[in-house]
C-alpha positions as CSV (number, residue, x, y, z in Angstrom):
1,X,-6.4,38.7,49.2
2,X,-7.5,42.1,47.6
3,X,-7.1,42.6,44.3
4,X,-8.2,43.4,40.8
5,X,-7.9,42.3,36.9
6,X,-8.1,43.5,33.9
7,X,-7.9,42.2,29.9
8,X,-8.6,44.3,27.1
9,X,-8.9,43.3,23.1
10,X,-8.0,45.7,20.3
11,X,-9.4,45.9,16.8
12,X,-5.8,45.5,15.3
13,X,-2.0,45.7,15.5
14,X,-1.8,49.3,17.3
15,X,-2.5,48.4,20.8
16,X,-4.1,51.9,21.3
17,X,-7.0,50.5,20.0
18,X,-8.9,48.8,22.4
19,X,-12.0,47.5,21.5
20,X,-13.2,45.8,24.9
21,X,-12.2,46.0,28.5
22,X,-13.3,43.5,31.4
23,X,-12.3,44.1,34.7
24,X,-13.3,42.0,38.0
25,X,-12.7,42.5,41.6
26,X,-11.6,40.0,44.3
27,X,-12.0,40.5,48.0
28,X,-10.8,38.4,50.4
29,X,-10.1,36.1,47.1
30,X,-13.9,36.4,46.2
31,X,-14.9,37.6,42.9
32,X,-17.5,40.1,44.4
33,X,-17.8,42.8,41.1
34,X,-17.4,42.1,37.5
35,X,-17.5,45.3,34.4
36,X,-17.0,44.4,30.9
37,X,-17.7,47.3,28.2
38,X,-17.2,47.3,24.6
39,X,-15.3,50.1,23.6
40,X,-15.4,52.1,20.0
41,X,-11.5,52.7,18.8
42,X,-12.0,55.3,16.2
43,X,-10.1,53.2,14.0
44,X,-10.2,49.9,11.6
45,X,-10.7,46.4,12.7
46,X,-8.2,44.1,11.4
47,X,-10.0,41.0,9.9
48,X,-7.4,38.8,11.8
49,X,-8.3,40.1,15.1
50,X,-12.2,40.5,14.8
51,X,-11.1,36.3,13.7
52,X,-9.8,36.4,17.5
53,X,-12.3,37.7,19.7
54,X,-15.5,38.2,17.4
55,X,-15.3,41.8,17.9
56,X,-16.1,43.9,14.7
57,X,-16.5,47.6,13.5
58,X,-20.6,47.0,13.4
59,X,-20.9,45.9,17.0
60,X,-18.9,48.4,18.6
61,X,-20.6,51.3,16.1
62,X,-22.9,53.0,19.4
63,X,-20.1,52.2,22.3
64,X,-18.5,54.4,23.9
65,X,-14.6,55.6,23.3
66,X,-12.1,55.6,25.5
67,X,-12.4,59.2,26.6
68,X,-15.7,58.5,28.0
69,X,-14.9,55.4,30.1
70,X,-11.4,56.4,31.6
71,X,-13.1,57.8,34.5
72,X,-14.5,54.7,35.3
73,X,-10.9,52.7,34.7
74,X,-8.9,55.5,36.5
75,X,-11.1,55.0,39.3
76,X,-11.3,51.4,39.3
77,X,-7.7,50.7,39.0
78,X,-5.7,53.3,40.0
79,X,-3.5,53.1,42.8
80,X,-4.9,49.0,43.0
81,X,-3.3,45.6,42.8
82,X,-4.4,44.7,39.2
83,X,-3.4,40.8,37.8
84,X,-3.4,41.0,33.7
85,X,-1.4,37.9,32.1
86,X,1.9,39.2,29.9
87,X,2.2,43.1,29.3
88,X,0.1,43.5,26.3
89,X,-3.2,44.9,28.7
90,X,-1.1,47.1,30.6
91,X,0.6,48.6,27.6
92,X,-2.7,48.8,25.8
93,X,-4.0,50.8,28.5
94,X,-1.1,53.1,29.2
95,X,-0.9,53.6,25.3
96,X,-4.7,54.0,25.0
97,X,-4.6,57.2,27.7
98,X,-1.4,59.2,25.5
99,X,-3.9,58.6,22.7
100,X,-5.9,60.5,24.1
101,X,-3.7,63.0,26.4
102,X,-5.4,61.5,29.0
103,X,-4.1,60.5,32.9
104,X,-2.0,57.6,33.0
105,X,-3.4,54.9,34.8
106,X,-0.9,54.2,37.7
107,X,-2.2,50.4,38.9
108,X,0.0,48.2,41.0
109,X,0.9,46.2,37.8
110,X,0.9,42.2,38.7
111,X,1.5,39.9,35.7
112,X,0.3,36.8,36.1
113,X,2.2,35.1,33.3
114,X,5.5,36.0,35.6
115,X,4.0,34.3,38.7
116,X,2.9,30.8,36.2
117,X,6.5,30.8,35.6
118,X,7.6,31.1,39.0
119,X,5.7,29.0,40.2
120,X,5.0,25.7,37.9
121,X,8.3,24.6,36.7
122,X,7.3,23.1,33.6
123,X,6.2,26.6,32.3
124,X,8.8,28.5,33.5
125,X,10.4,28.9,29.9
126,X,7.3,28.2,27.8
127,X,4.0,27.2,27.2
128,X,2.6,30.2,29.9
129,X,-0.3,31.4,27.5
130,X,-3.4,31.9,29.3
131,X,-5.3,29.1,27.6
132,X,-2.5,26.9,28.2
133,X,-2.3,27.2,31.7
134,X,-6.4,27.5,32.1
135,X,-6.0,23.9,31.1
136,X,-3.0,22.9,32.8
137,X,-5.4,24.1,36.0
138,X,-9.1,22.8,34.8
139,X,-10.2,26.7,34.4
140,X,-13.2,26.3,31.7
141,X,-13.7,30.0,30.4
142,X,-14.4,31.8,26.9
143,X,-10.8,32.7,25.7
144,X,-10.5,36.2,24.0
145,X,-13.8,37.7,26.1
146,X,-12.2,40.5,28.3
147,X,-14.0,39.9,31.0
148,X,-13.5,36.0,31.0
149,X,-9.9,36.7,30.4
150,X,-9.4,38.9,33.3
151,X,-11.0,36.1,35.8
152,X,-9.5,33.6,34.5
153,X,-5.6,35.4,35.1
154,X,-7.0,36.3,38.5
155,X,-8.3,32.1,38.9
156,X,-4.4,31.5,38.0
157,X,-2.9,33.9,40.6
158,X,-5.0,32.4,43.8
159,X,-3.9,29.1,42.5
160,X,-0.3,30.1,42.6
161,X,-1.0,32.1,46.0
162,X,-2.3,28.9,47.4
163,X,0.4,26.8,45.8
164,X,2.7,28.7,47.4
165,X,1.5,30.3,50.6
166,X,2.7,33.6,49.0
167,X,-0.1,36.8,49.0
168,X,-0.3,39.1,46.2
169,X,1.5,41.2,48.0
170,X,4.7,39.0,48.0
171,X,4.0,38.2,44.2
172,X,4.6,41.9,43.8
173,X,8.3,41.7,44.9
174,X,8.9,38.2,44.1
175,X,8.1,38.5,40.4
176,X,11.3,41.3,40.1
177,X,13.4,38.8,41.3
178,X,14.7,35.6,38.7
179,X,12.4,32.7,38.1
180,X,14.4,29.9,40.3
181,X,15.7,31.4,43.3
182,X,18.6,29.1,45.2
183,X,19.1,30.0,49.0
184,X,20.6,32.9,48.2
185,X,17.6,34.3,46.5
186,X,18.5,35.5,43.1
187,X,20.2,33.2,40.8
188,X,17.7,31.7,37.9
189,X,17.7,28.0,36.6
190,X,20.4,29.0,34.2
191,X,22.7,31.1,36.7
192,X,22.8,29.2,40.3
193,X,25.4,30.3,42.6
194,X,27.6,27.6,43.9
195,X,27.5,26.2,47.5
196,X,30.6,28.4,49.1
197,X,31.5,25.2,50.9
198,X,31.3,22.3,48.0
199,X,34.5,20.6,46.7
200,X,34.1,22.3,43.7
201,X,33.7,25.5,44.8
202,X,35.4,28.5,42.2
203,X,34.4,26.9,39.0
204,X,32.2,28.4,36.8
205,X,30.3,25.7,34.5
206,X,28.6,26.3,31.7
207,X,26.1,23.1,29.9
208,X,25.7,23.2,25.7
209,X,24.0,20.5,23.9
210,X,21.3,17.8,24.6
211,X,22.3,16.4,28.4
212,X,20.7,12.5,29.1
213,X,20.0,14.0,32.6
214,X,17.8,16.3,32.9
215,X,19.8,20.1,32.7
216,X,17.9,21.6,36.1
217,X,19.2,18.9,37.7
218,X,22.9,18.8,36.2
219,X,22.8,22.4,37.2
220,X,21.6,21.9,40.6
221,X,23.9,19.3,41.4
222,X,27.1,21.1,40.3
223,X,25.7,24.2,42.1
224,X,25.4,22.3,45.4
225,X,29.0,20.6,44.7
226,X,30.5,24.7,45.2
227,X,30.0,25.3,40.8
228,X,29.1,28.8,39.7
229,X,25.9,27.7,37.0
230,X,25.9,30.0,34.1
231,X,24.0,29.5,30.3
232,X,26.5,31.6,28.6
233,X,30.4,31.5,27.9
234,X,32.9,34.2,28.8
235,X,36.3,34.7,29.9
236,X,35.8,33.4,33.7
237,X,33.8,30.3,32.6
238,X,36.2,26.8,34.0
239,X,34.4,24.7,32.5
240,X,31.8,23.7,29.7
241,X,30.0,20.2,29.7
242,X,29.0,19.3,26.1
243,X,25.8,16.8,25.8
244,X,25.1,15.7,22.2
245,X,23.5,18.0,19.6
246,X,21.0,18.1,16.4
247,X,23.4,17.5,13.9
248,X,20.4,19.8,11.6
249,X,20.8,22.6,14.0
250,X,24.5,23.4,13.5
251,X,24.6,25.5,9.8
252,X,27.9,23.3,8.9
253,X,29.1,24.0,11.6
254,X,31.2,20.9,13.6
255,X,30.4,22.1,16.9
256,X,28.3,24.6,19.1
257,X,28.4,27.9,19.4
258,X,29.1,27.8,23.3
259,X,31.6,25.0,22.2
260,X,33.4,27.2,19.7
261,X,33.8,30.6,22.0
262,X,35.2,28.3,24.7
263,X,37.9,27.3,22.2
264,X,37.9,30.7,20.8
265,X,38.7,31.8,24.6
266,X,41.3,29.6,24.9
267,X,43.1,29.9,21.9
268,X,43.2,34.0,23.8
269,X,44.7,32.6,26.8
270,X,42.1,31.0,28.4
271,X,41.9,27.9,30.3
272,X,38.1,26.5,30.2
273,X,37.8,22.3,30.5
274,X,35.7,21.0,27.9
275,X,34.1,17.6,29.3
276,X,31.6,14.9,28.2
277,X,28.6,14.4,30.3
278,X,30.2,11.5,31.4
279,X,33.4,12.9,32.6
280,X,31.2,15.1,34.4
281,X,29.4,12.6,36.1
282,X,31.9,10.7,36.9
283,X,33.1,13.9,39.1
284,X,30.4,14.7,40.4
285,X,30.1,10.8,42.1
286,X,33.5,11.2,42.6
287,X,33.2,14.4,45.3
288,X,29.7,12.9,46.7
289,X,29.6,9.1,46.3
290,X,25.5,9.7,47.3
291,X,24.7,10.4,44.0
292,X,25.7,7.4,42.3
293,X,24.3,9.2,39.1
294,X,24.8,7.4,35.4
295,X,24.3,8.0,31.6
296,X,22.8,5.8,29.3
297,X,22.8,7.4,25.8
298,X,20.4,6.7,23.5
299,X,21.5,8.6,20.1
300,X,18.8,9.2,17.7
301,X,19.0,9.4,13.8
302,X,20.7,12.8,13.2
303,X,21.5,13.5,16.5
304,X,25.8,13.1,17.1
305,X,28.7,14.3,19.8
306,X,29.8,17.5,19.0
307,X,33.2,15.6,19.3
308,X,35.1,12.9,20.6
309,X,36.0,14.0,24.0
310,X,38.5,11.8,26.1
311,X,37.3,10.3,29.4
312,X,39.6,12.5,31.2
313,X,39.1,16.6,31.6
314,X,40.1,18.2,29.0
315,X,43.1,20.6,29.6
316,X,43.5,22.7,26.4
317,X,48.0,22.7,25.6
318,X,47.7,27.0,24.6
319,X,51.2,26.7,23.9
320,X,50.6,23.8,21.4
321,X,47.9,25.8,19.7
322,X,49.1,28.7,19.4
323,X,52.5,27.0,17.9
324,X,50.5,26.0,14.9
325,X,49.3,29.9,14.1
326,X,51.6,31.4,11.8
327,X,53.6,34.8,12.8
328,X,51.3,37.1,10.8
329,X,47.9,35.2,12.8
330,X,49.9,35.9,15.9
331,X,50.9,39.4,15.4
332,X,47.4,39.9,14.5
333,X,45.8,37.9,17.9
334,X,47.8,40.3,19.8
335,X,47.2,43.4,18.3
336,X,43.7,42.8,18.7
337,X,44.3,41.7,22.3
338,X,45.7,45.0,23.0
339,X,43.6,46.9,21.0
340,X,40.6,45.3,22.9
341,X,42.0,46.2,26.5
342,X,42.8,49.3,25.7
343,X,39.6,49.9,24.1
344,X,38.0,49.2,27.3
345,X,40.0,50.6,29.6
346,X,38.5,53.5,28.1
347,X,35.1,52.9,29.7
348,X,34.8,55.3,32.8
349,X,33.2,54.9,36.1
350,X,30.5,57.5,36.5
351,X,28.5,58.5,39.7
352,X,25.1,57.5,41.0
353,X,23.5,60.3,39.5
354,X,24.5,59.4,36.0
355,X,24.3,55.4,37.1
356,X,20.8,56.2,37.3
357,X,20.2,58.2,34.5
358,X,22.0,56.0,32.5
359,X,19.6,52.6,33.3
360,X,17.0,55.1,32.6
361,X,18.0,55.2,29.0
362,X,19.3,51.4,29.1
363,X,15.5,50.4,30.5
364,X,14.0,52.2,27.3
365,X,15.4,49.8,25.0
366,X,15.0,46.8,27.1
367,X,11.5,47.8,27.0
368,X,11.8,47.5,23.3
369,X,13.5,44.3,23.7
370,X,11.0,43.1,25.5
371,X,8.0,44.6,23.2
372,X,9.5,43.1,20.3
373,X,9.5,39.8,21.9
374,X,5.6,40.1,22.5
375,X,4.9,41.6,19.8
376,X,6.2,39.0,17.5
377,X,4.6,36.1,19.7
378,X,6.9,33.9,18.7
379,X,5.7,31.2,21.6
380,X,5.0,28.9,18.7
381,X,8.0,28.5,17.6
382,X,9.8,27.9,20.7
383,X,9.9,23.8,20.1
384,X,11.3,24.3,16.6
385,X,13.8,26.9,17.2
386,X,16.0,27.0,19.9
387,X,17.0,30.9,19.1
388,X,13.6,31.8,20.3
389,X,13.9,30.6,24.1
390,X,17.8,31.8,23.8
391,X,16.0,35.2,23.2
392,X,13.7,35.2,26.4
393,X,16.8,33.9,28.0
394,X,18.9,36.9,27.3
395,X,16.4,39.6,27.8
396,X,15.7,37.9,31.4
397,X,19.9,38.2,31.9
398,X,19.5,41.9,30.3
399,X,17.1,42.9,33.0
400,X,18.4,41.1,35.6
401,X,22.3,43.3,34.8
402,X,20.4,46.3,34.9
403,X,19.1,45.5,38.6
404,X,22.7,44.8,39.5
405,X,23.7,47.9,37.6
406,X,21.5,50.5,39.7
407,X,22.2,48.5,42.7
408,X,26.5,49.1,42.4
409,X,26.8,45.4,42.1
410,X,28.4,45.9,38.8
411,X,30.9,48.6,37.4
412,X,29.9,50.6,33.7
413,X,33.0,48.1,32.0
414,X,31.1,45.0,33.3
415,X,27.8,45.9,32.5
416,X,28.9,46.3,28.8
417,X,30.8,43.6,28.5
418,X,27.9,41.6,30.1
419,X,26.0,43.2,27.2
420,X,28.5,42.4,24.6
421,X,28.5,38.8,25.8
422,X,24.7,38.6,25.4
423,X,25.0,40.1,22.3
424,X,27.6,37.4,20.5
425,X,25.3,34.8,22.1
426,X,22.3,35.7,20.0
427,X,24.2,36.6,17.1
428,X,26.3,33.1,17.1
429,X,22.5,31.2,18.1
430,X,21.3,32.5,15.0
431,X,23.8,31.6,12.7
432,X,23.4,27.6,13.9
433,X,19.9,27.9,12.6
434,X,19.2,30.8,10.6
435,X,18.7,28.3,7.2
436,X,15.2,27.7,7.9
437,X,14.1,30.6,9.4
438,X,11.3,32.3,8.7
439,X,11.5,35.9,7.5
440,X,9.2,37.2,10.2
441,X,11.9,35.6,12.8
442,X,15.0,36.9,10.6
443,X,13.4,40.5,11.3
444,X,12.9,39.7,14.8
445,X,16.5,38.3,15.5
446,X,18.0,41.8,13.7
447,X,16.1,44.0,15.7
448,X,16.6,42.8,18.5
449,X,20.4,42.2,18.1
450,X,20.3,46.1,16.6
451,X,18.3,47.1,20.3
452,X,21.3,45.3,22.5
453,X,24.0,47.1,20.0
454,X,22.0,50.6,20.6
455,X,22.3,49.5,24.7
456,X,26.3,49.2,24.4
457,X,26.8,52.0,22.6
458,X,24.7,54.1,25.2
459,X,27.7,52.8,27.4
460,X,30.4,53.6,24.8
461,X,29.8,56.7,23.2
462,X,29.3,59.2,26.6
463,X,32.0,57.5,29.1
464,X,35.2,57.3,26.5
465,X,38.2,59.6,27.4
């Protein structure tokens, strides 16, 4: 177990200006070398971060500047496995060397944050800060001190090496792949492919609201019953499950947004069962009398059903809907219909060479998607606003389309209607919360939905007729 790690701290906002680096080496899993320097930015220290780490303009006055020391980093971790925990110290040091028209730094990147969350379950969505998980594990260290930083990551991936019996070298493939892997390998705890053999097999489920059980395990049961597991609603979703929801969360609104495009999809010819957790249950114990599985509801104040579902599946009438529209809402349904199809029948297949040169450009921008999601460090927030973890969920989904994309697992019209489904999912998450937002989060939200619009039209614009 050879590896090394690295943490850096910057004197403010721009992460070009790094103001320490630590870096240790492990051999055999032995922390055999440790190098910490303090590092002079050529630029102002932001009261907020000196507040941080303790770093300020006075004590880094007679250090040396980056110039000086990226002999030392090049040679230290070029070319090397290097643990850092989320992307900030990688970025800071690839930013750091164009500052400075210097060599990139070309490390075997391993981000120990991505292995926490493949590897404890209870921090696969949140809570993976270092300090979090230095206590979850019993690590004492000085947080914010480069050095102690970079051990502690490197403390976090032997624990997760020995957890799992996987070497660094495993880590590096099996962070690429989706947190929760089913036997097939690459479906997530929100997309599980369904057991080709189950009763159930062809249905596609999707879960909204608060579920009595516990959702990982809703979604592994109905995986294992033959149901295709998916956190979003679109036109080949069978099914959607609705568990009970904050009443404070909906903006007005009666019912979720998951709830409302599955009716919205109907009322455009689809054919999606809504159910009660019950009714699902009661299926599930149905097709595998093992389980033997109940609900016990226990409503809070402010928490209510979306709706009164009956005990039976729900089979929306279309006819009987659409009966009730008058001519001019019908002339207009189908014109847009039309308009839609042939919209994307537009959208051309391309080759391999422009398939890759397009997820080039599609990677930049989920590079911003996923900068302004670290860059906002909006981890706090994650228990009070649902929108955030919806976020991290939908970036994950972007990068894991783009995979498929370059791979020929998916055609140019799929990817971007894939996009334009994760798209409406923010967009519609944010309007069941948005009262009580902060502003710093409004701006987040808009730039980020403003990054996934850029992506489709990437798509769009070059591959029309």
């Amino acid at each position: 177990m050879n590896f090394l790690a690295v943490d850096v701290e910057t004197a403010n906002a721009d992460y070009s200006s790094i103001c320490q680096i630590g870096i240790a080496k492990f051999v055999n899993g032995e922390l055999v070398e440790r190098w910490v320097s303090l590092i002079n930015p050529e630029t102002y220290f932001d009261p907020f971060n000196t507040s941080i780490h303790g770093i300020s303009e006075k004590d880094v006055k007679n250090s040396p500047t980056f110039d000086k020391l990226h002999s030392i980093i090049f040679e230290k971790l070029n070319n090397q496995i290097t643990v850092h925990h989320m992307p900030f110290d990688r970025v800071a040091i690839t930013r750091a060397c164009n500052e400075y028209n210097l060599d990139f730094v070309n490390a075997i990147w391993l981000d120990s944050a991505k292995i926490v969350r493949r590897t404890w379950s209870d921090f696969s969505q949140k809570g993976y800060g270092l300090k979090n998980i230095a206590n979850f594990l019993n690590i004492d260290f000085k947080h914010h001190d480069a050095l102690e930083d970079a051990i502690t990551a490197a403390e976090i991936v032997k624990q997760a090496c020995f957890l799992t019996g996987l070497t660094v070298e495993d880590w590096g493939k099996r962070v690429g792949q989706p947190i929760l892997l089913n036997k097939a390998g690459y479906s997530t705890n929100i997309k599980l492919d369904g057991n080709p053999d189950g009763p159930l097999n062809g249905e596609t489920i999707v879960f909204t609201g608060s579920l009595f059980l516990p959702r990982a395990d809703m979604a592994k049961i109905a995986a294992n019953l033959g149901c295709n597991v998916s956190d979003s609603v679109t036109k080949n979703t069978t099914m959607l499950v609705v568990g009970i929801q904050d009443a404070t969360k909906l903006a007005g609104y009666d019912k979720s947004s998951k709830h409302r495009k599955a009716e919205e999809i109907n009322l455009n010819g689809g054919n999606i069962s809504i159910l009660s957790e019950q009714d699902f249950v009661e299926i599930c114990n149905t097709e595998d009398s093992t389980l033997k599985m109940t609900v016990k509801p226990k409503l809070e104040k402010n928490i209510k059903i979306e709706e009164k579902i009956p005990e039976s599946t729900i089979k929306i009438d279309i006819a009987s809907i659409l009966s009730q529209c008058t001519p001019q809402e019908l002339e207009k349904l189908k014109k847009y219909n039309e308009a839609r199809e042939t919209s994307l029948s537009l959208i051309l297949d391309i080759s391999r060479d422009e398939k890759r040169n397009l997820t080039t450009d599609l990677k930049t921008h989920l590079e911003k998607l996923q900068k302004l999601r670290y860059d906002f460090q909006f981890e706090y927030l994650s228990d009070e606003f649902d929108i955030v973890n919806s976020i991290e969920y939908q970036i994950e989904e972007t990068e894991d389309l783009l995979n498929l994309f370059l791979k020929d697992k998916i055609s140019v019209r799929e990817i971007y209607e894939n996009l334009e489904d994760i798209h409406d999912n923010i967009a519609m998450d944010s309007e069941e919360e948005e009262i009580n937002f902060p502003v710093n989060l409004k701006t987040y939200i808009t730039e980020i939905i403003a990054e996934i619009e850029k992506m489709t039209n990437k798509i769009w614009q070059p591959k029309t007729k």
